[in-house]
C-alpha positions in Angstrom: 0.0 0.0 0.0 2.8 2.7 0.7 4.1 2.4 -2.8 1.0 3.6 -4.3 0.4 6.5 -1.3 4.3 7.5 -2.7 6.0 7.4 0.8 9.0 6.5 -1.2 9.0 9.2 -4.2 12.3 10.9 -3.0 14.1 8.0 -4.5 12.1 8.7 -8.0 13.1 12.0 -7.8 16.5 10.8 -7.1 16.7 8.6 -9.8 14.9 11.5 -12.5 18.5 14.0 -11.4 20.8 11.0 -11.9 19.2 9.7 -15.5 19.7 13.5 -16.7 23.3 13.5 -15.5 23.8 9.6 -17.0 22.0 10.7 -20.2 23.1 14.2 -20.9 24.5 15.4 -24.5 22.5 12.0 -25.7 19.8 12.4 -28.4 16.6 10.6 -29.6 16.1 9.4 -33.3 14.8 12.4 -34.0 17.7 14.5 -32.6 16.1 15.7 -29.0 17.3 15.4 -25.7 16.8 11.9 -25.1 15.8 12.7 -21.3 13.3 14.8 -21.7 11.8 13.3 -24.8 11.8 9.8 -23.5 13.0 9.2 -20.2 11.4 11.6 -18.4 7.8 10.4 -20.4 8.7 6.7 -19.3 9.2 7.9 -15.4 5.9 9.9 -15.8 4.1 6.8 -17.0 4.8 4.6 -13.8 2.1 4.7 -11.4 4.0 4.4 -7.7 7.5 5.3 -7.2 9.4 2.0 -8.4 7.8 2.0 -11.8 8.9 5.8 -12.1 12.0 4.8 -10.6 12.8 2.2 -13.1 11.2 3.9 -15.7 13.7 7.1 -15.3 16.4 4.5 -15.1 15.6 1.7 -17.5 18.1 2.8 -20.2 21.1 3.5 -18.1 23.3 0.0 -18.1 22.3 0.1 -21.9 23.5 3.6 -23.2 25.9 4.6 -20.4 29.3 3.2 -19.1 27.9 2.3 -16.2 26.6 -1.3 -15.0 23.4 -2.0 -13.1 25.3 -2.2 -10.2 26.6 1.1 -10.4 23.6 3.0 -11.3 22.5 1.5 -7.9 25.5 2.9 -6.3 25.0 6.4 -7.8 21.4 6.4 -7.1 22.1 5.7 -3.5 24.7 8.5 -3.8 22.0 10.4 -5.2 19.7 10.1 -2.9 22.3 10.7 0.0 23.6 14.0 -1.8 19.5 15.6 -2.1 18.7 14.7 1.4 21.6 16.7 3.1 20.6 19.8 1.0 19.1 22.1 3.7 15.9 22.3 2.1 14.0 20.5 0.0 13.3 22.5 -3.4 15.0 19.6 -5.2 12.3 17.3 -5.2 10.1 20.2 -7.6 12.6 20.6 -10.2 10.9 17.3 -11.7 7.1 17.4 -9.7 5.2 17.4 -13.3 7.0 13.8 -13.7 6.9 12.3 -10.1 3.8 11.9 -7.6 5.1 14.2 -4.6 2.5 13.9 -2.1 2.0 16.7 0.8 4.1 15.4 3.5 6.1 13.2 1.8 8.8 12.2 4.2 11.7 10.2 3.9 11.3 6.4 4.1 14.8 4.2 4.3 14.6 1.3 1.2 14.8 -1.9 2.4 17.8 -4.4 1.0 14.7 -6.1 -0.5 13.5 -2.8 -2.8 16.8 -2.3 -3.8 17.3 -5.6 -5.4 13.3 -5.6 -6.5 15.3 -2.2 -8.3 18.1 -4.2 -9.5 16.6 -7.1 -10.6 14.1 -5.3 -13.2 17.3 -2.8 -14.3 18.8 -6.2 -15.4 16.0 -7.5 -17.1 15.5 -4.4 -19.0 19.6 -4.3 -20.4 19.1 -6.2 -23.3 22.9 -6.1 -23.7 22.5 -9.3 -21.6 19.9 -11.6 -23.3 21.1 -13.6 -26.4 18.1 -12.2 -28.9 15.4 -9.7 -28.8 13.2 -12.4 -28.2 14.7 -13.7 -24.5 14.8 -10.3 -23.9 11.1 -10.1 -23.8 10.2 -13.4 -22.8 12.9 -12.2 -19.8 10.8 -9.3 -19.0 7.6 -10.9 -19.2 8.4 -12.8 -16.0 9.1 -9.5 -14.0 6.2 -7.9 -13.3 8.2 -4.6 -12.3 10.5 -4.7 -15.3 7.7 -6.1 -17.8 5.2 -2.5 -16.7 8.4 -0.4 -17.2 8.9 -1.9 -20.6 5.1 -1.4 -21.5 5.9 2.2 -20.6 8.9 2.4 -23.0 7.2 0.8 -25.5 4.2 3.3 -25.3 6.5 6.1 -25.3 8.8 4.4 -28.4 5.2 4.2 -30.4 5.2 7.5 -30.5 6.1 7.8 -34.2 5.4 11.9 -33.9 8.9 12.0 -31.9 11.0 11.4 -35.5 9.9 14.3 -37.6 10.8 11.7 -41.0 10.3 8.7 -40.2 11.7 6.1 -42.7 10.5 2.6 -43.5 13.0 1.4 -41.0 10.8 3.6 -38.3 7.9 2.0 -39.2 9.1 -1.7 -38.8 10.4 -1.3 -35.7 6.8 0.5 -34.5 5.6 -2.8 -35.7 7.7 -4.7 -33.8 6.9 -2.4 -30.3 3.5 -3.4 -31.4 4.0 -7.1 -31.1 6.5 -6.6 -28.1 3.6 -4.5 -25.9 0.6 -7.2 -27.1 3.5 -9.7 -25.8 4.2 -8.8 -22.5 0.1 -7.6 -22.1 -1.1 -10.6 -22.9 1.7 -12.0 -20.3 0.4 -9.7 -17.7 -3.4 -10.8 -18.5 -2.2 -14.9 -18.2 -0.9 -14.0 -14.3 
């Protein structure tokens, strides 16, 4: 119940500063800043504050340097850093994207949510899976990783972000197509 009342959304907010620092001077296909035209639109879509976690995350041990494990570290470095600030402006800069609730205070993670974290930011590298396909059969058995992915797949539909799209653009909005009835129709068979 605490995750959807968002007793935990400093960590989101945490991880939406440390995916713009990972992610900054990186571009989408159609030549934006890939974290406000996609990363911050996957956070937004999460509805408690692991999905948005994750979601402002998800792309991080792909297109960064950095492994899963790290990104853990520097989120938890992250999170340490904006709760010494003396106040706590930082947690509007990104209040469009994250569910802040009145009152919000600060609520230690448990070593269980930080591996719940880490497990679904491995399923989602699909530097480690063998094909596309293990990659989402892999995420289909996470149910945190597989409503992240749903999220990214919504958000990489959206064709308008690519002001040309080429055939190319369209086969792979094909494929997000069969990858989001996929892991649905997983989620409906649990």
């Amino acid at each position: 119940m605490e995750d959807l009342l968002g007793y935990k959304s400093h960590v989101a907010c945490a991880a939406c500063y440390l995916a713009e620092e990972l992610h900054a001077g990186q571009v989408d296909k159609g030549g934006k800043d890939y974290f406000i035209s996609h990363l911050l639109s996957v956070g937004k879509l999460g509805h408690d504050w692991k999905e948005e976690t994750i979601g402002f995350l998800h792309d991080a041990a792909e297109d960064t340097p950095h492994t899963v494990e790290e990104v853990i570290d520097l989120l938890k470095k992250k999170l340490a850093e904006l709760l010494t600030k003396s106040n706590d402006d930082w947690k509007y800069k990104f209040e469009d994207y994250i569910h802040v609730y009145p009152g919000d205070m600060f609520h230690r993670l448990t070593e269980v949510e930080w591996e719940e974290i880490a497990n679904a930011l491995h399923c989602l590298n699909h530097h480690s899976a063998p094909t596309r396909e293990e990659y989402i059969k892999r995420i289909s058995k996470n149910p945190l990783a597989r409503k992240v992915k749903m999220n990214d797949l919504e958000s990489n539909m959206d064709i308008s972000r690519i002001p040309n799209p080429t055939e190319k653009d369209f086969e792979r909005l094909e494929r997000y197509k069969k990858e989001y009835n996929f892991l649905l129709n997983s989620y409906r068979n649990q």
